[in-house]
N, C-alpha and C positions, 0 to 999 in steps of 0.2 A: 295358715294365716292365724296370728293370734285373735282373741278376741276382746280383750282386755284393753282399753284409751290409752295408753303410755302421752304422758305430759309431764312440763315442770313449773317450778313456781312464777306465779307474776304471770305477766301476760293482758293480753287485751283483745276484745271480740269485736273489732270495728267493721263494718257490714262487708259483703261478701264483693258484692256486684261482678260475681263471677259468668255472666249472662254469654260471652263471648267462645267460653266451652264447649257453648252445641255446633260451632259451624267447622266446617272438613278447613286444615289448612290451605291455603294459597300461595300462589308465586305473586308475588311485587315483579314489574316489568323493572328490567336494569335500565336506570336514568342514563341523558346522554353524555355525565361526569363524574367519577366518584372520588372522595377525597378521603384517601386515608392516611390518616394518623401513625407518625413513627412512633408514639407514645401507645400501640395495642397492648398495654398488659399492667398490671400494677409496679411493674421495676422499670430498667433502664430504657429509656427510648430504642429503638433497632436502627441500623445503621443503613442507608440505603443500597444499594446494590445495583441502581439502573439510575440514568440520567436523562436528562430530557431530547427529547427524539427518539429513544427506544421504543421499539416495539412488545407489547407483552401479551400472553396468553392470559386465558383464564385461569385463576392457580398457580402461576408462575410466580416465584420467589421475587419482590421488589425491595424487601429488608431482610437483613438479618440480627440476629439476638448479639446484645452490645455489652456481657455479661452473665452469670447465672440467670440471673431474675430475669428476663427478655424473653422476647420470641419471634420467629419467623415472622414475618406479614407478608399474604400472598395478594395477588390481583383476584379482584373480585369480576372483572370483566377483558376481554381482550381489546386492545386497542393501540393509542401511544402515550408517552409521557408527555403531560404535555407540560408540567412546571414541577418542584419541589419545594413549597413554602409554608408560610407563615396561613394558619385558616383557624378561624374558630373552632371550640371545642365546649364539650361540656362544660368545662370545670369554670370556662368564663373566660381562660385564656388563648388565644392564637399559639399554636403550636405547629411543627413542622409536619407537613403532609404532603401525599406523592398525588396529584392529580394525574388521573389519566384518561383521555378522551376516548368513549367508547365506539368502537366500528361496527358496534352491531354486528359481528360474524359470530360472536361465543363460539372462538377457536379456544379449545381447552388443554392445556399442555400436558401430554402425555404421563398417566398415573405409573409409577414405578410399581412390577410386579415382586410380589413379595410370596413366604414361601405359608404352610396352612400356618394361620395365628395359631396354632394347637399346639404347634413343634416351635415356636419361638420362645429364647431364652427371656427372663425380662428384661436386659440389657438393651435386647433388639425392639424389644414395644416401647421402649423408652424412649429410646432415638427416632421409633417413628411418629411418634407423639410427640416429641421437641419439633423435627421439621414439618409437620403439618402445623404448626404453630398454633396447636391449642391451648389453650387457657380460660379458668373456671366460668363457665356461663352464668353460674348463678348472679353474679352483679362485681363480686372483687374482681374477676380476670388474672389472677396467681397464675403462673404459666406450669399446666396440667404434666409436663414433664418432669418438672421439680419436686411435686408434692408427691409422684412416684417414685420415689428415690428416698426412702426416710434416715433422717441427719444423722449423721454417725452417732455407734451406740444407741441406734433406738430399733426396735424393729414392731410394725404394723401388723398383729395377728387377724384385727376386725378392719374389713371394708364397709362404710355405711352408704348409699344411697339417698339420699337427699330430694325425697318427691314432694316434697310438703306445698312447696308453692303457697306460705302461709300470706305472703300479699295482697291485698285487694286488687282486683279487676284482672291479676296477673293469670294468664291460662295455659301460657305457651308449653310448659311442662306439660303440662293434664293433658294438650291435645296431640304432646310427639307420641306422648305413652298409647295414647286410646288409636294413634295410626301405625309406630315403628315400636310395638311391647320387644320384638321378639327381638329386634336388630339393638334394641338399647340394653339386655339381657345377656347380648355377646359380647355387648360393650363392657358391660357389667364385669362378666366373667373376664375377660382381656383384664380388663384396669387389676380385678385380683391379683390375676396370674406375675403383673407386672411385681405387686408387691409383698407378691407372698403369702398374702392374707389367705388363710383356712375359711374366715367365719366373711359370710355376706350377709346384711339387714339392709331392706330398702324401706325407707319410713316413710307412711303415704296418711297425708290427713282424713279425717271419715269423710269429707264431702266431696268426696275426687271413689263414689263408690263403681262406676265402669271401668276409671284408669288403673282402678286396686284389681277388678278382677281381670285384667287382660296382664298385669303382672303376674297376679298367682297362677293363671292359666300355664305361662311360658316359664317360668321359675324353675322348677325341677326342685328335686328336694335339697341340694346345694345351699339356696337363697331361701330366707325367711323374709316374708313380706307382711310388716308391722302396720296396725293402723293408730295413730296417732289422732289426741284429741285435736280438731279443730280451733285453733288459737295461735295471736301474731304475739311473739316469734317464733314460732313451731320450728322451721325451718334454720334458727341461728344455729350455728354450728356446736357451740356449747353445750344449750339448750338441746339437741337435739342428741346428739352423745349422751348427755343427762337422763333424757328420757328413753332412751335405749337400751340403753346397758348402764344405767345407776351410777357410770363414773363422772367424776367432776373434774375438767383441766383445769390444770393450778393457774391461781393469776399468772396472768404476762406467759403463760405456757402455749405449747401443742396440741393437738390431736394424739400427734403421736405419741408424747411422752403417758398417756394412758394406751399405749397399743393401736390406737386405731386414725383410720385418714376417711375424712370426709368427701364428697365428689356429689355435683351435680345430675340429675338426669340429663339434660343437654349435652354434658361433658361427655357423659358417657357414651352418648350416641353420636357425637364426634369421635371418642375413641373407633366407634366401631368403623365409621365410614374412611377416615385415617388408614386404619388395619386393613380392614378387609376389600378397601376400595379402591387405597389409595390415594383417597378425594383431602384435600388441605382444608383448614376452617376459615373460609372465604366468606360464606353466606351462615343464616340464624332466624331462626323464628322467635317471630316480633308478637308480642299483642298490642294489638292498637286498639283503645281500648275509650270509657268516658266518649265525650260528644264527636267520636268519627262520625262522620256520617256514613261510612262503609266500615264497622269494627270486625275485628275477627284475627284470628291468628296467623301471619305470613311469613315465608321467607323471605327475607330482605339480603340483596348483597350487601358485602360492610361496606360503607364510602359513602352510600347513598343518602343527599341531605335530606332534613326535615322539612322542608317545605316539598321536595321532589316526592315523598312519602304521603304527606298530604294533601297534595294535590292528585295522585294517583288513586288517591279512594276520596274521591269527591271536592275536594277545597276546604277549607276551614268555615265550621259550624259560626253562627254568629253569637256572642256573649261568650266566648271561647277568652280567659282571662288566664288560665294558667296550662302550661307545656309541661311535662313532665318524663323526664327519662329513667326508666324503671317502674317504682313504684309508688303511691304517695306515699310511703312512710319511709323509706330511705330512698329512695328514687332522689333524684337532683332536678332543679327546673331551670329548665333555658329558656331565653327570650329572644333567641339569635337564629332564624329561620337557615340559615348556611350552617348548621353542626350537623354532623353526620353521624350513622349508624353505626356504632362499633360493635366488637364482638363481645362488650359487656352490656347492649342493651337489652335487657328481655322486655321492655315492655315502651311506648308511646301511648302517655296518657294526656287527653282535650280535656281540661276541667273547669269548670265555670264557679264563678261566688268564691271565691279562696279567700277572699279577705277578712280575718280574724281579728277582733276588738282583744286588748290585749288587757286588763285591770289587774288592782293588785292580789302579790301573793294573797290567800287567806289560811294558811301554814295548816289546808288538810290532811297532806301527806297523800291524796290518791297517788301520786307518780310515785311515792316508794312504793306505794302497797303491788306495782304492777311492773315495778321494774325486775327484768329476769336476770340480771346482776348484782342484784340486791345491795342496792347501790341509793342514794338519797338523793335524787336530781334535783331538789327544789335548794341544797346547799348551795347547788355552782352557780346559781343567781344569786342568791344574798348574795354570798361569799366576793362573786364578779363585781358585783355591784359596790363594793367596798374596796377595792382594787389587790383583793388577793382571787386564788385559785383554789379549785377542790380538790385537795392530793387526791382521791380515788376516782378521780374523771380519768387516768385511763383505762380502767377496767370497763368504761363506758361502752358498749358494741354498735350504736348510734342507732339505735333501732326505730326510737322516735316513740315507743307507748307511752312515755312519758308525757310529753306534750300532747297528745293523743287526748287524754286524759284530764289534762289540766282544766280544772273548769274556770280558770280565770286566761284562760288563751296565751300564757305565758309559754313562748317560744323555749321552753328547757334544753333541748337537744341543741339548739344554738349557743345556749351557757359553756355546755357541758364540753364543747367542743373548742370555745372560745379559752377554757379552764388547760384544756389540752395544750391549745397553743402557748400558753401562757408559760405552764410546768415544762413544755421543752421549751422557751426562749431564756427564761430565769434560773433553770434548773433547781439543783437542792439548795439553793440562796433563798430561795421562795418562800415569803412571810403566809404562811398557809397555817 
């Protein structure tokens, strides 16, 4: 393990409230409904595969991928169909979900035997990674088949690892590592193997110092496991590549096109369970995190709504004013007790006092000085406000330090993103 902080520029030290760390994970009891979402993955929604009155296992395929970009979605409990509709969703909108009524038997549908992952070609890890219908845990959801497959003409020599968990109050990484090191390690190695990659680096922040040594314990001399300085966005995928191996992807670029694919811990330890198990990505450890009154890190089946979530670990705290899915800095906030757990939530935050007095610019420039895009967020509000756009809003990664920072409470990351919509409504017509 190196010894040296590897970091890059910009960035922001917003407190840790990492308190949730010290407790053993848990199982969340499966609700008596779960609603999942045809929309599981950042591309095409999945196409159903069952209709109402079916009976389904636990794991048993209810969609399939509608396109490259798609994925599986399996049942997170056995039971039956009991509708396919319209249900809330993070994003704010009703979108289509396969409700299924749980029987409480967790009859589980028979795991297909596969042959040692040691002898499998990567063709064969690929496919079994596509029907397990995994995709990235870290928060996008890219579906984890795809991103093993790098675009023609390009090929992946470095695998990086992604342990930073540079979010506030977020734990769920820190605490697979500190229980499954060894089984996310074979995951590790799998995900290589799939792509070829010679060189493995798993980047782990210095404040995660038990989850860094239960990696280096299990690592073998294969894997180099880097400690990274403590700072959000440690974990951005750029950022993080950056600070690794000193390359920088071109605007609008890849991973790949400098050699290398990025991947989750979570993902990874899907992989493994996938390969060596079998098992589909049905379930996901959640931090529940801010004013639960039972916080700690759990598995949760996907489907399962937020109100069923919080009411399993006690009922909702009182002065609880803000919900949040993820993390507070790119996490999304819901106000709709019916959204459900999907396979990109790492995290349910209860947060109380959110509400920010917003006054005007005073043109400090803190949000450049922290932006890790090097990027002038305080532009795409003049700019918005005058009714153009800021042509370098999409280089934006939304990370949110910016507003973070802003000591006059000016929502920047909502500009920047408003600047977004605008430059794809208008195109290159755009008075910018």
């Amino acid at each position: 393990m190196e010894s040296a902080k590897k970091t890059f520029r910009g960035g922001v030290h917003p407190p840790q409230h990492k308190d949730t760390s010290v407790f053993p994970i848990e199982r969340l009891p499966a609700p008596e409904r779960v609603y999942l979402h045809l929309s599981g993955s950042c591309g095409a929604p999945s196409k159903p595969v069952v209709q109402k009155g079916d009976r389904v296992l636990k794991g048993s395929v209810i969609a399939e991928p509608d396109g490259k970009i798609s994925a599986y979605i399996h049942s997170s409990v056995s039971g039956i169909v009991e509708d396919i509709k319209k249900w809330p969703h993070c994003s704010g909108q009703k979108l289509d979900a396969v409700v299924i009524e749980n029987d409480f038997m967790d009859a589980i549908a028979p795991a297909r035997s596969f042959k040692d992952p040691s002898q499998m070609a990567p063709s064969e890890i690929v496919e079994i990674v596509r029907n397990a219908g995994i995709v990235g845990l870290g928060g996008a959801a890219f579906p984890t088949d795809v991103k093993l497959v790098p675009p023609h003409g390009k090929k992946v020599t470095t695998l990086i690892i992604n342990a930073c968990e540079c979010e506030p109050y977020l734990t769920a990484d820190e605490s697979l590592i500190k229980e499954k090191a060894l089984d996310i390690i074979e995951g590790v190695k799998t995900a290589a193997r799939a792509l070829s990659a010679k060189k493995i680096i798993i980047g782990i922040e210095d404040n995660k110092a038990v989850a860094a040594k239960e990696l280096l314990s299990r690592s073998g001399d294969r894997i180099n496991v880097v400690p990274l300085k403590t700072k959000y966005p440690q974990g951005g995928e750029k950022q993080l590549i950056f600070a690794l191996t000193g390359k920088k992807v071109p605007v609008c670029g890849l991973p790949a096109d400098v050699g290398v694919a990025v991947m989750n811990i979570g993902t990874a330890f899907a992989v493994y369970e996938a390969v060596y198990k079998g098992k589909p990505l049905y379930e996901r450890v959640v931090t529940l995190g801010g004013y639960f009154r039972k916080p700690g890190n759990v598995i949760i089946p996907a489907g399962t709504r937020l109100e069923d979530v919080i009411n399993f670990r006690g009922g909702l705290a009182d002065d609880v004013d803000k919900i949040i899915f993820g993390g507070p800095m790119m996490g999304q906030s819901v106000c709709d007790m019916d959204v459900p757990v999907s396979k990109s939530a790492s995290g349910i935050l209860l947060l109380k006092n959110s509400e920010k007095k917003e006054y005007e610019c005073m043109r400090c420039l803190s949000c450049a000085s922290v932006c890790p895009m090097n990027l002038t967020p305080r532009e795409s509000f003049s700019l918005y406000k005058s009714g153009k756009a800021y042509a370098k809003a999409p280089n934006c990664m939304e990370c949110g330090a910016c507003a973070y920072v802003c000591p006059s409470g000016i929502p920047l990351i909502q500009y920047l993103k408003l600047s977004k919509q605008k430059l794809r409504q208008m195109g290159s017509g755009l008075d910018i």
